[in-house]
VEXVEX-850979 format. One record per atom (N, C-alpha, C, O): chain; z, y, x. Coordinates in Angstrom, 3 decimals, padded with zeros to 6 digits, m for minus. Each point is the difference from the previous one (the first is absolute). Example, Ala and Ser with C-alpha at 12.3 -4.5 7.8 and 13.67 -1.06 7.14 Angstrom:
BEGIN
SITE  ch         Z         Y         X
SITE   A   007.800  m005.690   013.190
SITE   A   000.000   001.190  m000.890
SITE   A   000.000   001.200   000.900
SITE   A   000.665  m000.019   001.036
SITE   A  m001.385   001.069  m001.386
SITE   A   000.060   001.190   000.820
SITE   A   000.730   001.090  m000.770
SITE   A   000.169   001.108   000.509
***
This chain:
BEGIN
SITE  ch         Z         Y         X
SITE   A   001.842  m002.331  m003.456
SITE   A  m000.559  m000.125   001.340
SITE   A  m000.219   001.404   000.567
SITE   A  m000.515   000.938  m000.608
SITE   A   000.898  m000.931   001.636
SITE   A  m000.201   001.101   000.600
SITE   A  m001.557   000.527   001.092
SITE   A  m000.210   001.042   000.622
SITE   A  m000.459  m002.049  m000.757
SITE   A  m001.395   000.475   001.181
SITE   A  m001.031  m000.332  m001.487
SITE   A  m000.533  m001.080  m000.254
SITE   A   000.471   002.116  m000.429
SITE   A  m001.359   000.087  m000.638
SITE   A  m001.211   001.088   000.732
SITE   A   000.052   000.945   000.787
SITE   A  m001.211  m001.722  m001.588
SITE   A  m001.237   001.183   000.513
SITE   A   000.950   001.710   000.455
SITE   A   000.256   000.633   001.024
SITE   A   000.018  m000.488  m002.718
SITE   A   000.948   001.473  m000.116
SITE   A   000.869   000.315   001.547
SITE   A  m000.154   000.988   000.719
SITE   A   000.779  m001.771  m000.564
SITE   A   000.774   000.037   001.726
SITE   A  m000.871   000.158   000.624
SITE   A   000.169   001.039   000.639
SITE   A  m001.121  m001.509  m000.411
SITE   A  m000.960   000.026   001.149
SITE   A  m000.757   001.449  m000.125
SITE   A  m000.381   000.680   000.953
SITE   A   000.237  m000.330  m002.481
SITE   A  m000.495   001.829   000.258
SITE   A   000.854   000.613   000.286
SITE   A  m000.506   000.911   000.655
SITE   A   001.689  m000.738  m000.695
SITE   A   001.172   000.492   000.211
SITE   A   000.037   000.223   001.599
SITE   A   000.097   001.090   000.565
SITE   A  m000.209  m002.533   000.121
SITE   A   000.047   000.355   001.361
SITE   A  m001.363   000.853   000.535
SITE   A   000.270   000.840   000.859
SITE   A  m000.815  m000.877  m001.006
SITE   A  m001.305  m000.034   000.024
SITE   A  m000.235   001.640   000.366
SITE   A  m000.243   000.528   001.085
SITE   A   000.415   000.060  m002.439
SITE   A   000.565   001.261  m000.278
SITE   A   001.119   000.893   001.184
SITE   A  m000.052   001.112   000.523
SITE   A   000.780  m001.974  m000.476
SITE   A   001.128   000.478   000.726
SITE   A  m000.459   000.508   001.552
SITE   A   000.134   001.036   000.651
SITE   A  m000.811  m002.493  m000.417
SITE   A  m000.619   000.327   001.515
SITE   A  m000.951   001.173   000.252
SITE   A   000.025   000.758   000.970
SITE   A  m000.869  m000.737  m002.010
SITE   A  m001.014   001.155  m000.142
SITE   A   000.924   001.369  m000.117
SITE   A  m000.103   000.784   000.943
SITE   A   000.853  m000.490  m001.853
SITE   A   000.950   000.850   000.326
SITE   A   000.889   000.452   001.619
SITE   A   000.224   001.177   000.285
SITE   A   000.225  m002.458   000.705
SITE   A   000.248   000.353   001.163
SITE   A  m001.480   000.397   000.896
SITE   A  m000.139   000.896   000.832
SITE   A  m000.669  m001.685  m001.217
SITE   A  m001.249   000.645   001.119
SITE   A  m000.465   001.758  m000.042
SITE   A  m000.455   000.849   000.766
SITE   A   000.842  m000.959  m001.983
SITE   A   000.071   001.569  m000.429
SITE   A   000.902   001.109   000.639
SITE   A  m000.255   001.199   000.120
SITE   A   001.407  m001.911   000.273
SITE   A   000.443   001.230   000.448
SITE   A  m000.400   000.453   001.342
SITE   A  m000.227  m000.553   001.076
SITE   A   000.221   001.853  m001.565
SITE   A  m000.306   001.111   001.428
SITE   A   000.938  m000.293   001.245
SITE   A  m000.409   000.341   001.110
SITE   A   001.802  m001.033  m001.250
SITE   A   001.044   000.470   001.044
SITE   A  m000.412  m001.152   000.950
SITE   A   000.302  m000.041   001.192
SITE   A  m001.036  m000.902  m001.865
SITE   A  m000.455  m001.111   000.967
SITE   A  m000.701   000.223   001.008
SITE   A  m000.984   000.659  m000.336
SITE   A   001.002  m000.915   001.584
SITE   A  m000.731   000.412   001.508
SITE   A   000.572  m001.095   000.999
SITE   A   001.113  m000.495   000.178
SITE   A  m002.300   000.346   000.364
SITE   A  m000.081  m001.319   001.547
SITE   A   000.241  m001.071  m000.726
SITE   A  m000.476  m000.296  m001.096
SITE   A   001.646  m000.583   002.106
SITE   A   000.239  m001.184  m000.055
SITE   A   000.540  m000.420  m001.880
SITE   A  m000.263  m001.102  m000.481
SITE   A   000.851   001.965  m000.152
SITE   A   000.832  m000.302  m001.260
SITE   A  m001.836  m000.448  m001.010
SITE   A  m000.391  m000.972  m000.646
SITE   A  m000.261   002.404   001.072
SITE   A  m001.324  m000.507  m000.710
SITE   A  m000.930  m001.210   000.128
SITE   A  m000.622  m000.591  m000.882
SITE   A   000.685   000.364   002.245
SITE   A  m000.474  m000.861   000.250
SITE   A   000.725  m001.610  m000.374
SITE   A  m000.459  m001.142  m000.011
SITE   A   001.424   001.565  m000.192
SITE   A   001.057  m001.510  m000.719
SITE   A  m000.074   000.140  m001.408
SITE   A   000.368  m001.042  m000.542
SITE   A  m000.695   001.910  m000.246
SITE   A  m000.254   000.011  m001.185
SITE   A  m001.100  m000.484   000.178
SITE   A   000.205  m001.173  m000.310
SITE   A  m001.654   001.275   000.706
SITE   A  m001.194  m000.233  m000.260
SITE   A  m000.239  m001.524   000.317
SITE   A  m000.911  m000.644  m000.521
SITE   A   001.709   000.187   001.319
SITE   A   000.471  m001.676   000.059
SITE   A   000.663  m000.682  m000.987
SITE   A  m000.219  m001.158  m000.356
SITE   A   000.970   001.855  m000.036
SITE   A   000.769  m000.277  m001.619
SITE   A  m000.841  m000.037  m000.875
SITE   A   000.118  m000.819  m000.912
SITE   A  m001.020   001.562   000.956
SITE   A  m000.904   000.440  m000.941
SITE   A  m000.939  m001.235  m000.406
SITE   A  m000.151  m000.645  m001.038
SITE   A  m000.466   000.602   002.444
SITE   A  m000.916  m001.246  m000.074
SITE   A   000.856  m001.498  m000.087
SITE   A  m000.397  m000.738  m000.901
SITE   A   001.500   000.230   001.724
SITE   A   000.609  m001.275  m000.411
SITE   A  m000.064   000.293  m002.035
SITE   A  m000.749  m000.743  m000.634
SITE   A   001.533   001.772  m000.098
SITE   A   000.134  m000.286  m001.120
SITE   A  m001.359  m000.038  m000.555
SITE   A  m000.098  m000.786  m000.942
SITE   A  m001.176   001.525   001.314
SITE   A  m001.138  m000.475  m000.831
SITE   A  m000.415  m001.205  m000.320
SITE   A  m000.275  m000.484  m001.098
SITE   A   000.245  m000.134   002.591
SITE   A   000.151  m001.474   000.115
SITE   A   000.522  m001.394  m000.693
SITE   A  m000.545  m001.094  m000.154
SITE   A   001.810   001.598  m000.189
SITE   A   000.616  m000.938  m000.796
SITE   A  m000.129   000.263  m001.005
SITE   A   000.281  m000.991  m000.674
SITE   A  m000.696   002.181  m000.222
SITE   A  m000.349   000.659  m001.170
SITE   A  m001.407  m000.392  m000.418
SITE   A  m000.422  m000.336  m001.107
SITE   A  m000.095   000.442   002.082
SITE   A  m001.458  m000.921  m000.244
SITE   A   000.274  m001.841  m000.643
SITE   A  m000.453  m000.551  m001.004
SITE   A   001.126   000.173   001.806
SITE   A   000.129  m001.670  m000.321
SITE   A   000.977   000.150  m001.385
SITE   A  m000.301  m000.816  m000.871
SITE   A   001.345   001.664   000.555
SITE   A   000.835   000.076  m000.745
SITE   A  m001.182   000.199  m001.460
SITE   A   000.000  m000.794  m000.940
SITE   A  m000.715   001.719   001.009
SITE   A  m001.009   000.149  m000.937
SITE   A  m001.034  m001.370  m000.058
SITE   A  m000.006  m000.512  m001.120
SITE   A  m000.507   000.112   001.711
SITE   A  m000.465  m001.334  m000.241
SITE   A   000.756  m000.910  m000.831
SITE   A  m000.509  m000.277  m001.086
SITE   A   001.687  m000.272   001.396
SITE   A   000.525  m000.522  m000.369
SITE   A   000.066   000.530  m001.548
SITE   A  m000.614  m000.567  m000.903
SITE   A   001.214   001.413   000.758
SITE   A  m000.488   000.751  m001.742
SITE   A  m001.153  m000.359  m000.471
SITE   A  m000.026  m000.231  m001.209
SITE   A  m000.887   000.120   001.767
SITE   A  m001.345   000.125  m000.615
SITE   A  m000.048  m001.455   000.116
SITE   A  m000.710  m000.523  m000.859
SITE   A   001.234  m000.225   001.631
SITE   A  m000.077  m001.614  m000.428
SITE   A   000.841  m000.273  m001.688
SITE   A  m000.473  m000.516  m001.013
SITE   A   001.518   000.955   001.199
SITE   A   001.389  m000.322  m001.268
SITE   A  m001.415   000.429  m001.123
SITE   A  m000.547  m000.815  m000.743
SITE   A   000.272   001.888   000.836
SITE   A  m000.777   000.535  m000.949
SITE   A  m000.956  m000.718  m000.710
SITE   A  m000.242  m000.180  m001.193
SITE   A  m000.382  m000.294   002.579
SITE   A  m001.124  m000.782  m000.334
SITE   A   000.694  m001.427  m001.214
SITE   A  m000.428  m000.399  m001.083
SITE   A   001.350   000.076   001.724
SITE   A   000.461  m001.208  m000.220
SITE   A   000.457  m000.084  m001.495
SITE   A  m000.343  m000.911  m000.753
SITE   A   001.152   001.953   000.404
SITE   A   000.773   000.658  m001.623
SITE   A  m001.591  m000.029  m000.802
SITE   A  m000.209  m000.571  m001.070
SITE   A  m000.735   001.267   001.808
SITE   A  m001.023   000.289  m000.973
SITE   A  m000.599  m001.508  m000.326
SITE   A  m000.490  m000.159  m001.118
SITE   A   000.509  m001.175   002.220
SITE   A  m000.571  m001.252  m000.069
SITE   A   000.660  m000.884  m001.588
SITE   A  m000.542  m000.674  m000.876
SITE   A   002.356   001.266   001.216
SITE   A   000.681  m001.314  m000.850
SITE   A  m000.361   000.957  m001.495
SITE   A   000.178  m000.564  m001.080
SITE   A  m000.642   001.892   001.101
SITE   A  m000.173   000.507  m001.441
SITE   A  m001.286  m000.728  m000.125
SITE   A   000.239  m001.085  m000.530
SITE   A  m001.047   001.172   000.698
SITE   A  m001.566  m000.743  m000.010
SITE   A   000.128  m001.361  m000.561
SITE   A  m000.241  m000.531  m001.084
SITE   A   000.789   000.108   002.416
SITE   A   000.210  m001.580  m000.412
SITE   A   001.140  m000.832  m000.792
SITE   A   000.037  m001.123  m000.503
SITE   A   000.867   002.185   000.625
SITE   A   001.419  m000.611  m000.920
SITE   A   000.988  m001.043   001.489
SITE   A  m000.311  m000.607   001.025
SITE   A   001.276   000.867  m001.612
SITE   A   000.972  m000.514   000.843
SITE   A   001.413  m000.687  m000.500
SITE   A   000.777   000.800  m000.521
SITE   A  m000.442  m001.828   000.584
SITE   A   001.386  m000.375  m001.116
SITE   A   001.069   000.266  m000.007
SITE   A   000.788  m000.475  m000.819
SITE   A  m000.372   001.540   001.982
SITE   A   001.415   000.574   000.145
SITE   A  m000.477   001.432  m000.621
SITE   A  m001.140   000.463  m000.062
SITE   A   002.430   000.112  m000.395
SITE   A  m000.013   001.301  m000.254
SITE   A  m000.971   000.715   000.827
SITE   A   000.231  m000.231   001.187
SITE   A  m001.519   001.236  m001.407
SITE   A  m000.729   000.708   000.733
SITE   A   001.640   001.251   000.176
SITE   A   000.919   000.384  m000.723
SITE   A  m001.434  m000.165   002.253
SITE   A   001.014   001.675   000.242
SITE   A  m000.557  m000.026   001.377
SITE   A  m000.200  m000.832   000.885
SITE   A  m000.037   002.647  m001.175
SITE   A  m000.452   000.267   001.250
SITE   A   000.501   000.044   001.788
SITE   A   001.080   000.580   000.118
SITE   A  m001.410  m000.860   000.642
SITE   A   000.853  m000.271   001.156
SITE   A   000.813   001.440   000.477
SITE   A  m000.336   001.162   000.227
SITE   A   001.262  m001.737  m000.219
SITE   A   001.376   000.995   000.922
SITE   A  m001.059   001.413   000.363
SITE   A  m000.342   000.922  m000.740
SITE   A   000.021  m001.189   002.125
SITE   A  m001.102   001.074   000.748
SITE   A  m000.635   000.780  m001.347
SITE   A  m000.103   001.203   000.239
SITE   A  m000.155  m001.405  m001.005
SITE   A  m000.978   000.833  m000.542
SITE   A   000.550   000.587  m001.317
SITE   A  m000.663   000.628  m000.826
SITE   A   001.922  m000.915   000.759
SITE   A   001.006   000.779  m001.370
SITE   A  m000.220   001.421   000.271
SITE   A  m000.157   000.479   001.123
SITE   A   000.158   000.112  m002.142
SITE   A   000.442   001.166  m000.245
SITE   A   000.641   000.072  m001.196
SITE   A  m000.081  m000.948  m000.781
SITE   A   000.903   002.234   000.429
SITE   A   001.456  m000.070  m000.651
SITE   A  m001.014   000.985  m001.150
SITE   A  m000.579   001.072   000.176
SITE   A   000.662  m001.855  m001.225
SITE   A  m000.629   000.518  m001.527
SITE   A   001.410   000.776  m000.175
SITE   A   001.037   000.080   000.660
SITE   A  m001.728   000.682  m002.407
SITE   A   000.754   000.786  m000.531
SITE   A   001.695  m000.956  m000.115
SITE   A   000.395  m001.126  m000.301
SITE   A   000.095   002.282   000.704
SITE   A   001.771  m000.755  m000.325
SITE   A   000.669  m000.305   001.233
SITE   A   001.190  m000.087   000.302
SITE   A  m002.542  m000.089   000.495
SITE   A   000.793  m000.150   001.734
SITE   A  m000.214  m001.308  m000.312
SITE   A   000.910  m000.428   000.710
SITE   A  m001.455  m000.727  m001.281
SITE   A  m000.170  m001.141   000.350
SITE   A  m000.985  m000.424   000.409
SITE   A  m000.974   000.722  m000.210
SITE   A   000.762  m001.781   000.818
SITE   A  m001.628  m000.581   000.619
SITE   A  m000.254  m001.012  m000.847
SITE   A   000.781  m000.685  m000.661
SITE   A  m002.481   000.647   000.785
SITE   A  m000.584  m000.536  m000.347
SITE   A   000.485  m001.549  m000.883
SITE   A  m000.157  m000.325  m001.177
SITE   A   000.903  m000.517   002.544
SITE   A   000.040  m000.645  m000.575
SITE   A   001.575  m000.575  m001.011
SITE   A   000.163  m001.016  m000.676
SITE   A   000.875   002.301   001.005
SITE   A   001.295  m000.149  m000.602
SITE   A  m000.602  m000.020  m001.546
SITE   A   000.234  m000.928  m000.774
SITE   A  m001.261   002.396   000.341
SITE   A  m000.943   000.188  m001.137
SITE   A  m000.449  m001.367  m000.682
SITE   A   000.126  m000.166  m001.214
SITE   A  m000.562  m000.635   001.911
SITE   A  m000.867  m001.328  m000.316
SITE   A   001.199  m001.081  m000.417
SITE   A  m000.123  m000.853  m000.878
SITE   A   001.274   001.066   001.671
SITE   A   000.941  m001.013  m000.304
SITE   A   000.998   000.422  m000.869
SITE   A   000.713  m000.917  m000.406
SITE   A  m000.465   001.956   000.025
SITE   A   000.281   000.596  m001.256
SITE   A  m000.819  m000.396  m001.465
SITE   A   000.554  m000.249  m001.071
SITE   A  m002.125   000.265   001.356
SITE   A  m000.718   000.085  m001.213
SITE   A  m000.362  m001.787  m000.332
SITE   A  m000.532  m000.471  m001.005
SITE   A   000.959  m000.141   002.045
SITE   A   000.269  m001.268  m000.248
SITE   A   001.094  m000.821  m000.509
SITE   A  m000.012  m001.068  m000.613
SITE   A   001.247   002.048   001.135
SITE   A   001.230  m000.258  m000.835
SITE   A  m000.249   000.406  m001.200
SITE   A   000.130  m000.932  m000.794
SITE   A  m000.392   001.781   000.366
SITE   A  m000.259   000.659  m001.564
SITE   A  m000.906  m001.387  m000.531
SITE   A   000.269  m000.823  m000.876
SITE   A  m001.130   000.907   001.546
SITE   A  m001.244  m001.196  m001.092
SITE   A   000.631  m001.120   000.047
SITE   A  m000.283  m000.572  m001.053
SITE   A   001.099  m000.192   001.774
SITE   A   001.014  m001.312  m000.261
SITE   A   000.885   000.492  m000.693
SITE   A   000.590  m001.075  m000.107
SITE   A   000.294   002.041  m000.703
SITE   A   001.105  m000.007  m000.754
SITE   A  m000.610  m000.045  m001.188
SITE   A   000.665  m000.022  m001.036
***
């Protein structure tokens, strides 16, 4: 998947990097600082939404759940080897069924 949290610092970053530059003046700045704020915006709800999945991963560990637990898409990050979370989990599940 391509829109994890990680993407979202990435952009995030990026923008903070254009507000930065010096060569920016008038109207270009002022369209960045609109950019600026639309992406906080959706970065705000985009983060909620994380913090729901979160909430939710942390519920089915608590309470148990009967499908494979794996963490949602949004919130992978790529463990040692370059794999995520949950390629890791479905690997160590293939191993424990053979």
């Amino acid at each position: 998947m391509k829109n994890t949290l990680g993407d979202l610092n990435n952009h995030l970053f990026a923008q903070l990097e254009k507000l930065g530059d010096d060569d920016l003046t008038g109207e270009e700045l002022e369209s960045e600082l609109k950019r600026t704020d639309a992406i906080c915006d959706i970065s705000e709800q985009i983060i909620k939404n994380g913090e729901l999945q979160y909430k939710a991963m942390k519920h089915m560990d608590e309470y148990g759940y009967e499908r494979q637990k794996a963490v949602p898409e949004m919130l992978e990050v790529h463990a040692g080897g370059g794999r995520t979370i949950n390629e890791r989990l479905a690997r160590r599940n293939d191993c424990l069924a053979a």
